[in-house]
Every structure is written in C-alpha cells, then in structure tokens.
C-alpha positions in Angstrom: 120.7 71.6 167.5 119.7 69.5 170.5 121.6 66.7 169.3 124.6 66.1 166.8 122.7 65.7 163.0 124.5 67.2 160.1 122.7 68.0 157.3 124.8 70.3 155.2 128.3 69.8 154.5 130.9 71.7 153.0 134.1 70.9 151.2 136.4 72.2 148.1 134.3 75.6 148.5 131.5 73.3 147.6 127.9 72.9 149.6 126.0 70.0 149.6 123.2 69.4 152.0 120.9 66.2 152.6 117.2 66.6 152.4 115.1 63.2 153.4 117.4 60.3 153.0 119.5 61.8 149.6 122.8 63.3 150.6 125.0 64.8 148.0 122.8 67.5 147.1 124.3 70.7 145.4 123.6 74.1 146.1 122.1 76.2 145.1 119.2 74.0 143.8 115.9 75.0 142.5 112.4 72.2 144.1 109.7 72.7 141.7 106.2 73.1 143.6 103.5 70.3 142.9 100.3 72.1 143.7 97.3 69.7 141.0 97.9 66.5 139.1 96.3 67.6 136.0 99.2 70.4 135.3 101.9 70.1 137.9 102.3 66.1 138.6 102.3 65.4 134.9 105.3 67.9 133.8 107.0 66.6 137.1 107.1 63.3 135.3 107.0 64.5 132.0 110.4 65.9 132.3 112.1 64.4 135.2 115.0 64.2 133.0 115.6 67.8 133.6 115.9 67.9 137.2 119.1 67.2 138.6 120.2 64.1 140.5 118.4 64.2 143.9 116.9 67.5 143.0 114.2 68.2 145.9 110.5 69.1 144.8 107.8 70.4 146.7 104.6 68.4 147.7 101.0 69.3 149.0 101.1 68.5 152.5 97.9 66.3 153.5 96.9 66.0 149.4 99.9 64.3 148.2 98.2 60.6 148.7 95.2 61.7 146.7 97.5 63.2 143.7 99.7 60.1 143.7 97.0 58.1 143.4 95.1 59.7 140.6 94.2 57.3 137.6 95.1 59.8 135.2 98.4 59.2 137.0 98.5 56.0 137.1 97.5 55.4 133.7 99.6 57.2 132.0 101.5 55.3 129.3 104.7 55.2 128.2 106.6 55.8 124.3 104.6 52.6 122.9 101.5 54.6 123.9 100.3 51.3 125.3 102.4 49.9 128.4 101.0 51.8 132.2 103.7 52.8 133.5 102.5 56.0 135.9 102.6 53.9 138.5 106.0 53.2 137.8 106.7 56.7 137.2 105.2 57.9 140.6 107.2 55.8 142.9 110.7 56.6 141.1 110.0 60.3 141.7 109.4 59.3 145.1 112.7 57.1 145.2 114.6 59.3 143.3 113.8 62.9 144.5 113.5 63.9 148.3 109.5 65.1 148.7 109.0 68.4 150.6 105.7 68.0 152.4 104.7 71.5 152.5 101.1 72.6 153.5 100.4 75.8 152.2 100.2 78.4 155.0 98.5 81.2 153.5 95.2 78.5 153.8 95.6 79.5 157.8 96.3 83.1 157.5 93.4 84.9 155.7 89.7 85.2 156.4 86.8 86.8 154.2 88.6 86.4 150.8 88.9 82.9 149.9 87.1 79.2 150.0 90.2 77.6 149.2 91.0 75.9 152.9 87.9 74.2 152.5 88.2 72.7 148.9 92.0 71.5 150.1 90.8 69.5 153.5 87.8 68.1 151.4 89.7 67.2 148.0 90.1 63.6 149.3 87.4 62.6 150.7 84.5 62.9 148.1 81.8 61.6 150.9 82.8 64.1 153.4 82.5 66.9 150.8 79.2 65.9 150.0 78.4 65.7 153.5 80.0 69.0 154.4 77.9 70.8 151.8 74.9 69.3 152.6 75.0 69.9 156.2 76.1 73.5 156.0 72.7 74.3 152.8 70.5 72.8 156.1 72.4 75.1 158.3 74.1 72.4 160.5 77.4 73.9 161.3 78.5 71.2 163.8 78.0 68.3 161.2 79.5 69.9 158.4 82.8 70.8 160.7 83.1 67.1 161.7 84.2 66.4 158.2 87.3 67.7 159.1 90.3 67.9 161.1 89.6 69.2 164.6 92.8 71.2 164.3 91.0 73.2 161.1 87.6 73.7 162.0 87.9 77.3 163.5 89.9 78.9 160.9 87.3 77.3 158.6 84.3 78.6 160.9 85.7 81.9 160.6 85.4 81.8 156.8 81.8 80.6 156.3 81.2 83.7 154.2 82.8 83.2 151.0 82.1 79.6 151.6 78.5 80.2 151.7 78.9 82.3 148.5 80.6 79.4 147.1 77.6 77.3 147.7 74.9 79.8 146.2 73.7 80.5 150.4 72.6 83.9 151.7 74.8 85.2 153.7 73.6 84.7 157.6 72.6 81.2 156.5 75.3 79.9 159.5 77.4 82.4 161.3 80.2 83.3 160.1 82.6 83.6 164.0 85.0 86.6 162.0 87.6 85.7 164.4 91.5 86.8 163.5 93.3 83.6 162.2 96.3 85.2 164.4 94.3 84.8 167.6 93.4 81.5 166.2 96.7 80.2 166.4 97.1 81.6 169.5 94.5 79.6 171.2 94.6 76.1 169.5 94.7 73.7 172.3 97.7 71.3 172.8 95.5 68.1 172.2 94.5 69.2 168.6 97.7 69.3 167.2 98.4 65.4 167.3 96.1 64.3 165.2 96.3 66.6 162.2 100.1 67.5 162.2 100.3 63.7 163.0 98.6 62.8 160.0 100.3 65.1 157.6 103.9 63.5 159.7 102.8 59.9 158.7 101.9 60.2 155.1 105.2 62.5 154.4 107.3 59.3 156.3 105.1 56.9 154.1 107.3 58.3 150.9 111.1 56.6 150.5 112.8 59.4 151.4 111.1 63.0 152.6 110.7 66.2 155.2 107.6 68.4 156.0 107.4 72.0 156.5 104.9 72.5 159.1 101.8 75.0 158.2 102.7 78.1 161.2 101.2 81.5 161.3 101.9 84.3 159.5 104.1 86.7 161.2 103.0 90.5 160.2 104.2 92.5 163.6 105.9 91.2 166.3 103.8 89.7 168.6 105.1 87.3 171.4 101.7 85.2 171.8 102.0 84.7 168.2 105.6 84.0 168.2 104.8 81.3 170.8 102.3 79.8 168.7 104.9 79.6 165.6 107.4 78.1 167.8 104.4 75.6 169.1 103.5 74.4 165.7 107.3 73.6 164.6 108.0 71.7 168.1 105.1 69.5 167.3 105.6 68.6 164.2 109.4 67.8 164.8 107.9 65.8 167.7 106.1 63.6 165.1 107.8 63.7 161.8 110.7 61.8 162.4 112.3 58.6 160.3 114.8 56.3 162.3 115.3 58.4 165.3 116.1 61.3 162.3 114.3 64.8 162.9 113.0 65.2 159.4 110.6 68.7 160.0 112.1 72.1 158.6 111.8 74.7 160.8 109.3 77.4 159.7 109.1 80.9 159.6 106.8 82.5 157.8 107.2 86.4 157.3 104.8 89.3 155.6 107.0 91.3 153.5 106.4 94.3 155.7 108.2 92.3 158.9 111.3 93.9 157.2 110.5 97.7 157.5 108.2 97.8 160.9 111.6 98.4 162.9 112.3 102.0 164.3 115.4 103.5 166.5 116.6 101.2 168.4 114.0 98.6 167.5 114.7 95.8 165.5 112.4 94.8 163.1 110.1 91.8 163.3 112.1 90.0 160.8 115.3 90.5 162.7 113.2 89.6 166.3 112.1 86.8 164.6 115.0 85.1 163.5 116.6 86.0 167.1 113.6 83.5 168.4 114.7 80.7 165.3 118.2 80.4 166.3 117.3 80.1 170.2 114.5 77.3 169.2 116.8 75.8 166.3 119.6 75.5 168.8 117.5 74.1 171.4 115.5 71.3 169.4 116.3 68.9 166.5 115.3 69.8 163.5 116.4 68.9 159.7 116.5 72.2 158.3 114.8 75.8 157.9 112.3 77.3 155.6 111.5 80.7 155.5 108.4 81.6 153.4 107.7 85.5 152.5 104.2 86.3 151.9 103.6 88.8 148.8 107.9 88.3 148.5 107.7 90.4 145.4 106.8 93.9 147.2 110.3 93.4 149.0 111.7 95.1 146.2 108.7 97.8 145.6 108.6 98.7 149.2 112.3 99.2 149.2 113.3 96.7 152.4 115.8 94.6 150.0 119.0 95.4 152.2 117.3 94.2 155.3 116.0 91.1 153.6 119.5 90.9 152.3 120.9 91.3 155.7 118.6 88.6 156.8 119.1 86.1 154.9 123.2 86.7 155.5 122.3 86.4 159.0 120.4 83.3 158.7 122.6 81.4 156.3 125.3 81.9 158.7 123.5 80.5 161.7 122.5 77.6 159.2 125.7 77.0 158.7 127.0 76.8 162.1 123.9 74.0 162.8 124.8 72.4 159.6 121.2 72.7 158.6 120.0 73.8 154.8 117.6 76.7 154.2 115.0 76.3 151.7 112.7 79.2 150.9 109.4 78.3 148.8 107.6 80.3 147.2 110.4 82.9 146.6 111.0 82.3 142.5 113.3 85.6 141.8 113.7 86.8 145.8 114.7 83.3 146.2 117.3 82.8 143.5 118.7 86.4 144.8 119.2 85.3 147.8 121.4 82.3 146.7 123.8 85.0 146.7 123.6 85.1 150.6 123.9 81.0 150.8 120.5 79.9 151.0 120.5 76.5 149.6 117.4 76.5 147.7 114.6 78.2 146.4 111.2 77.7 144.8 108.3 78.3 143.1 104.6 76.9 142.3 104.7 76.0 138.5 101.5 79.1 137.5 104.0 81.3 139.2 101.9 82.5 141.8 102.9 83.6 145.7 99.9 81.7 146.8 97.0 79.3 146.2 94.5 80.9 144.3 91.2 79.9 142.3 89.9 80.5 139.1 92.1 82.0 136.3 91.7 84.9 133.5 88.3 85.8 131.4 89.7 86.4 127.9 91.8 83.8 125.9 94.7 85.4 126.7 94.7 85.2 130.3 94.0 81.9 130.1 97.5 80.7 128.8 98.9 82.2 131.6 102.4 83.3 132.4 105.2 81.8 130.7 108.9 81.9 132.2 112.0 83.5 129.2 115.2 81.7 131.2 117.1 84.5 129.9 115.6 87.5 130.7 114.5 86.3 134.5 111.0 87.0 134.0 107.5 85.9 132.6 105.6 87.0 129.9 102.2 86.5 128.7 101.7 84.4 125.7 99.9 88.0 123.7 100.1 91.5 124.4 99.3 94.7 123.3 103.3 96.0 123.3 104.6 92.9 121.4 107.1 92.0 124.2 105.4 89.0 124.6 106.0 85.0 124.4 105.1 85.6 120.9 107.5 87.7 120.1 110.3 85.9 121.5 109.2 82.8 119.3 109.2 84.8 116.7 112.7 85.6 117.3 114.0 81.8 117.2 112.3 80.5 120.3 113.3 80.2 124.5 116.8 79.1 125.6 117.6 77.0 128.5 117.5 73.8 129.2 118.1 71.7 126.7 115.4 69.1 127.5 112.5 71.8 127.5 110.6 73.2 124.1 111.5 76.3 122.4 108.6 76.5 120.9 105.3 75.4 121.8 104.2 71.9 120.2 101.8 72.3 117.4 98.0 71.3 117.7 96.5 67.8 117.4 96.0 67.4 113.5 92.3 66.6 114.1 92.1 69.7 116.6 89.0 71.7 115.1 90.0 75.2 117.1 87.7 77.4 118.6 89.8 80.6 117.6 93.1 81.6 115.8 95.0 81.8 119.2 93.7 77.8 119.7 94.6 77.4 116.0 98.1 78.5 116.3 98.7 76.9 120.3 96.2 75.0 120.9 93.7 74.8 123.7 95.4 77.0 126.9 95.4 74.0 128.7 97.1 72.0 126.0 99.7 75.3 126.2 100.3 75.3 129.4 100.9 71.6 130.4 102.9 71.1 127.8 104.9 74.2 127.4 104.3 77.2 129.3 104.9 75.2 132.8 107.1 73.0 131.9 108.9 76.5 131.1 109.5 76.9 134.5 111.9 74.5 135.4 114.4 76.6 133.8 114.9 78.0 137.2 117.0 74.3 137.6 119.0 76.0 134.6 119.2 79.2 136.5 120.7 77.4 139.9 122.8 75.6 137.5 124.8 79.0 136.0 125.3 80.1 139.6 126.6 77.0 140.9 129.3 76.2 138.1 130.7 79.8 139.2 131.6 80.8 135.8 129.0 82.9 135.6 127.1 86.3 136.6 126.0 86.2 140.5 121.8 85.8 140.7 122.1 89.3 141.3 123.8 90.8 138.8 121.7 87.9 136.2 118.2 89.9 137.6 120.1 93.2 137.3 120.6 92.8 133.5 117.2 91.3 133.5 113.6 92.8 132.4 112.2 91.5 135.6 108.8 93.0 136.0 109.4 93.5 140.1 112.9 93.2 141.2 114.7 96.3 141.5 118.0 96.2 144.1 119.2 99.8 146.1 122.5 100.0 147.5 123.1 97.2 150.2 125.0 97.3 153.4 
C-alpha cells in the first residue's frame, strides 16, 4: 500500500483482521447480507446473539439510511412487548458490528432484463419516485432522469424498456439508448463520480465504525478500457471514503465466472490479468482491504474452472497478506466458504440465498417459502417437494442442527391464525416462515466459519465434499 496501514494481523497461527474501527476479528468469518428491512434487518436484530463478537455484516450501499430509519424498525419492542427499543437496537448493531457498505454491482452491469436499478435509487425518496414516474408516462425523459444521481442516469436510460413495462407504457414511449453498460463505464466523466460515490462515502462514515465496497464494472473479457474504468471507480472512492486520515474503501473486483476459463497458450486468463492489475493498484494506493465478487459464482464448479479459481484466490490471499489487507468475497455462500481454505478472510451471502438482486418470487405456495439452509449438509432445500428430501423431511427427522440460538423447527402459527391452506396451517403464512425461520436459517454459515476456525474439524472443502450440495462439485487441483 501507498502508506504503512495494517489491517490483518497474524499471530499463534491465528488471523485476525480489522474491518471499520473493530480489530480483533477472527477468520474465517461469515457477514450476513442486509438487502430489505421487512426480512433481513429484522433477523439481523432478531438474533444478533448469534453473530460473533465484531462479526462484520453487509449493508445496502446508498439505502442503508432509509432501512435504518424505518418505523417498523424503530418500533419494534422488546420482551415486555411494550418498551421501543429498535432504535436502540439499530445503533448497537451499528456500534457493535463493522457495516460493509456494499452497492450491489450487478444494478450497473445488465441492461434489457431488469427495473431493479431504478426501484433502488428511488426507494428513498418517495417524491422523486412519483416524480420520475410521472415524467417518464408524459414522455419527459430529461425530468424524470433528474431524479437521480447524475452518475446513474445513463445506465438507467439504457434500460427504459423493462422500465416502461414496469409502468404499463408501450414500448417506444421514450427511447430506450441500448447502450452496453461496459462502454458506460468506460465513458463516465471524472466530474460525475464526486457526487454519487461521495454520497454513498459520507453516509457509510456516518455509522460508528464501517467500510464501502465501491459499485465497479463487471469484468467478462479482458478489456484494458474497462480495466481502467474498474481501477477509476476504486481510486475514487478510496479518495472519499476515509475516517481519520484511515482509507476505509475495499478494493473491488468484480469477475464473471467465465474470467476463469477465457485464457489460452500462453495467455493468461482474465481472472489471472486482472488480479496482476489489483496488486499493481493495491500496492500503489491506500486501501483497507479487497473484495472480489463472482457473478453467477455457482457455475465455477459446473463449468469446471475450480482449480483456477482455486489458484486465484491462493494467489490473492498471499498478496493480501503481504499488504496486510483482509479479503472479503460477497456473494460467494459455498464458493466462498471453500475458498476459506485458500485464506480468504470472509465470505458472504444475501439471506434468500440469491447471487443477485432479483424481484418478485415463486407462483405456487411452495415457492413462496423459499429456500431454507440444512447447516449440515451445506445446502438448501425447499420447504416441500416432490422427492421428500425436503425441509420437511428433515423436521420430520428431529429438526436442523447448528447453532444453538437458531430454531429447529419452525415456530407454530398464531393461535387466532385462520389459514388459507394446510401448508399455512402447519407453517404459517410464507412470510411468517421465512422471517422467522427459514432466513434466520442462514446464519448457520457463522456456525460453518466457526468449525473451520477451531481447527478441529473437516477443511470447508472436504465439509462440501461429504455434502449434498446441489452445485459444488471439486476436480483434481494443482
């Protein structure tokens, strides 16, 4: 680094790095991803008691001040069922746990397949999303763009489509520009960084103790324009997100799965060219760590590229350690506890499970009570199927093990519950499942970084090796 900050420390064969202001923190750790208040925020406080001391947990970058400030948040009572304490609550997670600001980078990435960008800018500000809808049904593109950031108005503009379908508008009701969110980044003019990374910087110092992973583009095939752009977007926001003369911005790479198989002959792969780039900007500049995001992380595995991943995340945690820097890699869930085994400090996961933002959920009542994590099989399950190897079946069986803190079994119904149908009968509503058992399910991955750490225990590969994991499957590694 560019100056003398340590930020991961080891000693007695023991790792600890410092995230935000907490030091101490042991590794490997697993930083549960906030992504909505209604689910997410409420098992984060919900079960706090569950996370370890310091444990870090992922934030929405840019809608963390609306989330915080909900008043089903802040309302929330405590055991009397009478004294507001959510308040209370919010704060000590923010005292008490180092916040990952993390915007969500697929929302710059993608065109033609999703409104979500648009809902995030707009969530919290409910007169500019009136506004913006208004002004794009009367076809004023111009006035609905200036309801938000300068930096996001052209990866929104080329993205009116599904927007407009969103809205109930013909298409060709505004023009839809179909430009490449690659040559996007490419072209984003110095100026309009400032104010939006700037923002995000501010609110994430605004917390007790926190660091932001900047939003970067997504990195398919090498290309050195695009590279430049990546390596823009972190010096900015390690420009602006500091804390006491402390860098507090991760650096960010964020890799398509198939950056790990595009390499030929003598050619490395764009993975490999990539982290070649990181460790010349990392060295150069200050930064207070590294995050490495995989988009669609699951087909490593399916498209048979684990030893190079392998190799690269051997590669980068040894780099890491020579900065003294930690790596973090969201979004990873099972390809992130793996590669625990290679020394990356910590991994992560939203609490649906899910790679990326999505919208919407399943049709049938099934779908609708979603995925639920079994600790010790290193997979999800739904709650019914059609093969019995289901949630069901395991409760069935005496219940979920983990940690101790969490369910086995889901809660019964509210007494004066009138169901709609037997599965609401037996469980409950799916969002009465899910909030209070099927995520809260999730933060057994804490219990999972917990077995590898005490090093009495299987490796996290040979746990996901005896595992039923739906979509990891290791060949032979150099």
């Amino acid at each position: 680094m560019g100056d003398s900050h340590s930020f991961k420390a080891t000693s007695n064969g023991e790792t600890t790095v410092q995230i935000g202001n907490h030091e101490g923190i042991q590794t490997p750790f697993f930083a549960p991803e906030i992504k909505n208040w209604h689910y997410d925020l409420h098992v984060t406080l919900d079960y706090r008691e569950v996370m370890d001391d310091n444990n870090p947990v992922l934030v929405p970058a840019w809608d963390w001040p609306r989330l915080r400030e909900k008043n089903a948040i802040l309302q929330r009572n405590g055991e009397d069922g009478e004294t507001v304490i959510g308040g209370k609550e919010v704060r000590e997670l923010e005292e008490n746990h180092p916040l990952v600001h993390f915007f969500p980078p697929e929302l710059f990435a993608f065109r033609g397949k999703t409104n979500i960008l648009r809902t995030y800018l707009l969530k919290r500000d409910t007169e500019a999303k009136s506004e913006f809808k208004t002004a794009l049904r009367d076809g004023n593109v111009e006035t609905a763009l200036e309801q938000i950031p300068e930096f996001t108005r052209p990866f929104v503009r080329s993205n009116f489509n599904p927007i407009l379908s969103d809205f109930g508008l013909q298409k060709g009701t505004v023009e839809d520009s179909g430009e490449d969110p690659a040559e996007i980044w490419k072209n984003i003019p110095d100026s309009r960084y400032d104010s939006f990374f700037g923002q995000i910087a501010d609110e994430a110092m605004n917390s007790p103790s926190a660091v932001v992973i900047p939003p970067v583009p997504l990195i398919r095939q090498y290309d050195s324009d695009l590279i430049t752009a990546a390596c823009e977007a972190n010096s900015r926001m390690a420009e602006l997100a500091r804390s006491d003369g402390e860098p507090r911005s991760f650096y960010h790479l964020y890799l398509h799965y198939t950056a790990f198989s595009d390499g030929n002959g003598d050619e490395a792969d764009t993975a490999s060219r990539a982290l070649k780039i990181l460790r010349s900007e990392v060295e150069s500049g200050e930064y207070a760590g590294i995050a490495v995001t995989i988009y669609k992380g699951e087909e490593v595995f399916e498209s048979s590229t684990s030893p190079r991943v392998g190799t690269f995340f051997r590669n980068l945690s040894s780099f890491a350690e020579e900065q003294k820097l930690p790596v973090l890699c969201p979004r990873s869930e099972w390809l992130g506890f793996w590669a625990t085994d290679f020394e990356i400090d910590g991994f992560s996961s939203l609490y649906n499970g899910n790679w990326v933002y999505r919208s919407g959920g399943g049709v049938d009542d099934v779908d609708r009570y979603g995925y639920t994590m079994v600790p010790t099989e290193s997979r999800s399950l739904k709650l019914r199927s059609n093969s019995g190897t289901d949630i069901e079946d395991h409760i069935a069986k005496g219940g979920l093990s983990g940690l101790d803190e969490l369910p086995d079994t889901p809660p019964s119904p509210p007494a004066d519950y009138e169901p709609d149908n037997e599965l609401q009968s037996k469980y409950g509503t799916s969002f009465y499942y899910r909030r209070h058992f099927g995520k809260p399910q999730k933060l057994n991955h804490i219990w999972e970084a917990r077995q590898v750490r005490s090093g009495n225990d299987l490796s996290a590969r040979d746990r996901l090796e005896n595992s039923e994991n739906e979509y990891v499957e290791f060949e032979n590694e150099p």
